[in-house]
C-alpha angles and dihedrals in degrees: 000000000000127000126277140213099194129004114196123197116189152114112322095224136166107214119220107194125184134146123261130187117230093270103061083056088050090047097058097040090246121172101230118236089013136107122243128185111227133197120223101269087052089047091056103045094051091047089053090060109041118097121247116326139195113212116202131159110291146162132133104261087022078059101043092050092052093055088040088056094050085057097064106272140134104241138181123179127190113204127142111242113174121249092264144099099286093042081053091049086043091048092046102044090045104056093036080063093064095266128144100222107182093158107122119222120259106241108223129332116091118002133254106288125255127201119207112216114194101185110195123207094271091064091244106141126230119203127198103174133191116197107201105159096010092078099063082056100125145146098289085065087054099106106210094196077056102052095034083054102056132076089213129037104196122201134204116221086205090071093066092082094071107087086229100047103077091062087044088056087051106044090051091058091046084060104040086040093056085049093059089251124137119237124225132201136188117203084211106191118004091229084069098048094049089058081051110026102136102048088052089051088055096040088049092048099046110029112012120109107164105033119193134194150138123231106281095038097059093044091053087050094060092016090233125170092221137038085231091055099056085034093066090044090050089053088062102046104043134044095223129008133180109205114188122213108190103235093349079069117221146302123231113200121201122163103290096348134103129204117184102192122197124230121237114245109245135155113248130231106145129014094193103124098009096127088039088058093046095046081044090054089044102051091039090054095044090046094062097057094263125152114258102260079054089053095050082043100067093036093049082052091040089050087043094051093046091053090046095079143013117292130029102260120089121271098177136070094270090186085061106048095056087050092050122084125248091265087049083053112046081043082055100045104040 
């Protein structure tokens, strides 16, 4: 195996995105912004009703090693897809990305997963996901070659509803940790974290070394009144943490050090991967050996670039980008 930069582990998902006015939220009793896990009638009668979409292969740390790739980085992803047309397109989508994608199907059994994505006016992103394949992901589709190959084992929070997937967490940091590697989660929706908060607390606890979130993810997580206030436990319980703020930017905690990062000023249109682009720029710059307010530098362009356009997968020269100044990216990115 050769070696990696970044290995995601994450939902294989195919994203439907299309735009929704408040009411269809409203209809089907969705918590806007948030993230809801769907069975197949529900899929279907959601679907049924959203506008005009456009699919392509998702997924948050699917997402996040496609933009990381982009970046420059050598990336690898696990994530279990079925042995049908949309595990073919995810397949597909993923490795012509640049992504080492050693997962083999599931033959037979539930489908390839599908996320609904309902985007309002204001650009914020709605997600009714159903999982489908996703949820028959365990230990035995950790690769330990994989794992033992990359400098940064990242994974998606999203996974931990899954019943297997703990242990797979687990099993995977057992395995980077052994090689000497760091290992890397994302909380992902707060929604999620409050349905497992207790095995993240631990996980972060006991395996985490890179931690991100974005406000109201890490204070779920310590159910905490203000974002000073998790981002002092946090501080405690992780070596490095990258806590995303929306427009206020975003905080890196390291030890004792602070990094406040700026965001980049873009204009918004959809939110959907905005958290997957900013932990991409990160990694990719941390990976390459760059200090820490590089590091939220290329994540703060990466997020601004993701929120830019419709769908969560880059559309601009990343590469670029981070190479730009800020004029050459304000110019870029409107």
């Amino acid at each position: 195996m050769t070696s990696l930069d970044i290995l995601g582990i994450g939902n294989a998902i195919v994203d439907v995105l299309a735009r929704a006015e408040e009411d269809v939220l409203v209809r089907h009793g969705m918590a806007k912004g948030g993230m809801a896990l769907i069975g197949p009638d529900q899929a279907e009668t959601i679907y049924a009703d959203m506008g005009p979409g456009v699919e392509s292969s998702g997924g948050s740390a699917a997402n996040t090693c496609a933009a990381a790739a982009a970046l420059g980085a050598k990336v690898g992803y696990l994530g279990k897809v079925a042995d049908d047309a949309l595990g073919a397109v995810f397949r597909h989508d993923i490795t012509a990305a640049g992504v080492h994608f050693p997962t083999p199907p599931l033959s037979g059994g539930a489908p390839t997963a599908r996320c609904l994505i309902l985007v309002t006016p204001d650009g914020q992103r709605t997600m009714n996901t159903f999982l489908g394949a996703c949820v028959t992901f365990g230990e035995k589709d950790v690769d330990p070659a994989a794992v033992a190959a990359a400098q940064v084992t990242y994974l998606e929070g999203y996974l931990y509803d899954p019943p297997a997937a703990q242990a797979a967490f687990r099993a995977a940091a057992r395995i980077a940790h052994a090689a000497g590697r760091k290992v890397a989660i994302t909380l992902s929706d707060a929604f999620c974290v409050e349905r497992h908060r207790d095995a993240f607390l631990a996980f972060v606890k006991e395996e985490a070394d890179i931690l991100f979130a974005n406000e109201a993810e890490i204070r779920a997580l310590y159910h905490a009144h203000t974002f000073e206030e998790a981002a002092a436990q946090a501080r405690a319980d992780v070596g490095l943490a990258a806590l995303t703020r929306s427009e206020k930017g975003s905080v890196i905690i390291a030890g004792a050090a602070t990094h406040e990062i700026a965001a980049v000023p873009t204009t918004v249109l959809d939110t959907t991967g905005a958290g997957d682009a900013y932990a991409a720029g990160f990694l990719a710059a941390l990976t390459a050996g760059h200090p820490l307010p590089e590091c939220g530098r290329w994540a703060s362009v990466a997020a601004a670039e993701a929120i830019s356009h419709f769908g969560a997968r880059p559309q601009a020269d990343l590469k670029a980008l981070v190479a730009g100044g800020a004029q050459g990216i304000a110019a870029a990115l409107g």
